[in-house]
C-alpha positions in Angstrom: 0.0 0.0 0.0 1.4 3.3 -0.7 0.6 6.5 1.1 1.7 10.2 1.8 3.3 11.7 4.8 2.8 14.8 6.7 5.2 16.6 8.8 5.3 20.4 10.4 6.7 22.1 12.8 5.8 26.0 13.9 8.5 27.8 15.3 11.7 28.8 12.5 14.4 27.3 15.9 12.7 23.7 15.0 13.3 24.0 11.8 17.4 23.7 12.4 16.3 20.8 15.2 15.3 17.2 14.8 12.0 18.2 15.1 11.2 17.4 11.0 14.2 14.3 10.9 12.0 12.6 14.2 8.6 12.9 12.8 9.6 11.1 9.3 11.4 8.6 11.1 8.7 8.0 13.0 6.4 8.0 10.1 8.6 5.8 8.0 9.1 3.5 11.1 5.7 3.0 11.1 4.8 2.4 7.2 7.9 -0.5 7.2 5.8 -2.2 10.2 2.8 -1.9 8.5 4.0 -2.9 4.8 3.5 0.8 3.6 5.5 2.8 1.5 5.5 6.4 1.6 5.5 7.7 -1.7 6.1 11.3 -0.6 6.5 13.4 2.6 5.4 16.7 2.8 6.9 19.1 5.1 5.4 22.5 6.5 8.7 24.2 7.9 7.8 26.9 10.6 4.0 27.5 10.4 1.8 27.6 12.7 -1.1 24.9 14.1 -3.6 27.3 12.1 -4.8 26.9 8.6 -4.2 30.6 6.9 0.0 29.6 6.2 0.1 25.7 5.7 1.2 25.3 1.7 2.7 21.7 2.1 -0.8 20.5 3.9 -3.1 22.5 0.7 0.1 20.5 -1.6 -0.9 17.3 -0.1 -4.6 18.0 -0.3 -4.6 19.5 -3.9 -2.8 15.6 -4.9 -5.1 13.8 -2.9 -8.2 15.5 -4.8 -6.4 14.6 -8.3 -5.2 11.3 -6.9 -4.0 10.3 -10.3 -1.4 8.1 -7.9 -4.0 6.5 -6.3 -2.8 7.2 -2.6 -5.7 6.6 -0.3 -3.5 7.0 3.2 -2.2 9.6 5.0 0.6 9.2 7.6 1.6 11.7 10.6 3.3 11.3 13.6 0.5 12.7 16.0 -2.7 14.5 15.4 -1.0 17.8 16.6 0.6 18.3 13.9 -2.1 18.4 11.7 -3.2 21.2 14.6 -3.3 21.9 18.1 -6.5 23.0 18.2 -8.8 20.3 18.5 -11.3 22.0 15.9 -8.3 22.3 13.4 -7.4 19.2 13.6 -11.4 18.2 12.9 -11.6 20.3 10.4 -8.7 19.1 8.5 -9.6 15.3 9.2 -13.0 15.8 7.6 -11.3 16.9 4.9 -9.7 14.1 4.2 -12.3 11.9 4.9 -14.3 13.7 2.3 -11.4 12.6 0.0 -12.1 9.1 1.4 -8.4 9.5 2.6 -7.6 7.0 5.2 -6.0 9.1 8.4 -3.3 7.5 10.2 -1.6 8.7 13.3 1.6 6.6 14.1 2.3 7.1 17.9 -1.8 7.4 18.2 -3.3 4.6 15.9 -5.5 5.5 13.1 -8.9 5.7 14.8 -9.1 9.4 15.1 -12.6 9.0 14.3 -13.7 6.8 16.7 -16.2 7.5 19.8 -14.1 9.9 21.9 -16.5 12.0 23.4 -14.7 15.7 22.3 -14.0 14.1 19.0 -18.0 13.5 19.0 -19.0 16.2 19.8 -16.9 18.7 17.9 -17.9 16.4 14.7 -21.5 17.2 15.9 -20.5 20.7 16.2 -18.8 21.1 12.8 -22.0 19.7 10.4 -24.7 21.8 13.2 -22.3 24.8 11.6 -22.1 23.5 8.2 -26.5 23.0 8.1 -26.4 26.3 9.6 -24.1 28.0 6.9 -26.2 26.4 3.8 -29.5 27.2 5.4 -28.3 31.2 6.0 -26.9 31.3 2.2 -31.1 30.4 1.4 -32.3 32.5 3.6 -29.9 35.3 2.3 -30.7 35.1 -1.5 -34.4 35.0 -0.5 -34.4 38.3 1.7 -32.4 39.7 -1.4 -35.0 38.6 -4.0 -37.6 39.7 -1.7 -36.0 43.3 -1.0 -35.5 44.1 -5.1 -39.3 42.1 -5.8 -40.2 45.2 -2.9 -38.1 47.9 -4.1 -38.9 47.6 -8.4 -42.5 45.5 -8.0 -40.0 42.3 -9.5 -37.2 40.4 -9.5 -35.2 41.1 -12.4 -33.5 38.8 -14.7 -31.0 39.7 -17.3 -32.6 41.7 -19.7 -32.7 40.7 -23.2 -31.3 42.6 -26.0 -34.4 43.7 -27.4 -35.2 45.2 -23.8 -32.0 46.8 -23.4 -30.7 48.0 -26.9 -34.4 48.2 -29.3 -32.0 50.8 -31.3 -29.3 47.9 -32.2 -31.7 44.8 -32.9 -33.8 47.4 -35.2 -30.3 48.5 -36.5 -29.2 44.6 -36.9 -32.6 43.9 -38.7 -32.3 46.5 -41.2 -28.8 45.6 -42.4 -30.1 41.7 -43.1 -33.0 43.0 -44.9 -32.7 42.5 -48.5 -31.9 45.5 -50.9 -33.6 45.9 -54.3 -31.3 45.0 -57.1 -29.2 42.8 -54.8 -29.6 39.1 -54.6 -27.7 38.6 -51.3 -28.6 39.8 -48.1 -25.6 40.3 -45.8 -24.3 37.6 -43.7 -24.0 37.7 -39.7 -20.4 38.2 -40.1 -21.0 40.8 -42.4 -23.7 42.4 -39.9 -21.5 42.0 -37.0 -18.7 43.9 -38.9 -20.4 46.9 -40.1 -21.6 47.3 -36.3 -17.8 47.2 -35.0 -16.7 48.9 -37.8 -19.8 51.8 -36.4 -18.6 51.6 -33.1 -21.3 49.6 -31.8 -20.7 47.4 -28.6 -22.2 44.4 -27.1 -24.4 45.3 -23.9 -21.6 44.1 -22.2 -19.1 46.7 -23.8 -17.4 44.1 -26.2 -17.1 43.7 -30.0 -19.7 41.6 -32.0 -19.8 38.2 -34.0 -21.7 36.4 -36.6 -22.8 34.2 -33.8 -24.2 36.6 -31.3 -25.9 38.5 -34.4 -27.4 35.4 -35.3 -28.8 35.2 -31.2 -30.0 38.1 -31.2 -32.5 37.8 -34.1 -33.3 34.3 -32.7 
């Protein structure tokens, strides 16, 4: 079975220590006994136990979500040094679980999910937070929809060209008319490039094409 390794440690002194060298011994120590091989360790060097400076843990989670290798198992040396704080360290385990990583703690075993009652209850915690965060992102678009309905007697939508520029689609219609005495009518691209050649933008400020010409009269 192969697998990744995680190490870190937060203050820049550790970094000169045997702080790093101890953990992946550890780690490695582990993965022999076990019949693992670690494939790759990465190493946070001086960060802190929170999540806003941690680029080898977003590394390791950016190739876990790929996971073009495969690698379903993560090895550490203990759960602090995914974090210290005990929601961190939730937090970031979810996140791999999510990944359907397998979380494995060498001097702590690799039931970090198990029925510990903090563990439990921070869990319970984290997805009361997570309902509460999807249900406020409802509630939010409603009381915005409901504010505008209030404010302009409806909800607008994106208006359609016809709506916003009745000048260009009567312009765009005329130039595909036919002319007496000519056969051909002109094509979209042709439309579209009298219109830039006018000056004539988009509703959204840009240049126009065969294809959008073509929409428009749809």
């Amino acid at each position: 079975m192969k697998a990744y390794g995680y190490v870190r440690v937060s203050g820049k002194g550790q970094v000169e220590g045997d702080g790093l060298v101890r953990q992946e011994e550890v780690i490695r120590d582990y993965a022999q006994a076990h019949g693992i091989t670690i494939e790759k360790i990465f190493r946070d060097e001086g960060v802190s136990g929170t999540l806003e400076n941690r680029p080898a843990l977003a590394e390791l989670l950016v190739s876990l979500e790929k996971n073009g290798t495969g690698i379903k198992t993560v090895v550490f040396e203990k759960v602090d040094r995914l974090a210290r704080d005990l929601m961190v360290q939730e937090k970031i385990i979810a996140d791999l679980k999510a990944l359907e990583i397998h979380v494995v703690s060498a001097l702590e075993g690799d039931d970090l999910l198990s029925g510990d009652p903090s563990r439990v209850l921070i869990r319970q915690v984290l997805g009361a937070v997570s309902q509460y965060d999807k249900q406020m992102i409802v509630l939010k678009l409603r009381a915005a929809r409901d504010r505008k309905r209030a404010e302009k007697g409806k909800c607008e939508g994106r208006k359609s060209y016809l709506e916003a520029q009745p000048e260009v689609v009567a312009e765009i219609k005329k130039l595909r008319r036919k002319t007496k005495g000519i056969d051909k009518r002109m094509s979209f691209e042709e439309v579209a490039r009298n219109l830039n050649g006018r000056g004539i933008k988009t509703m959204t400020g840009k240049e126009w094409s065969g294809a959008l010409v073509r929409n428009v009269l749809k």
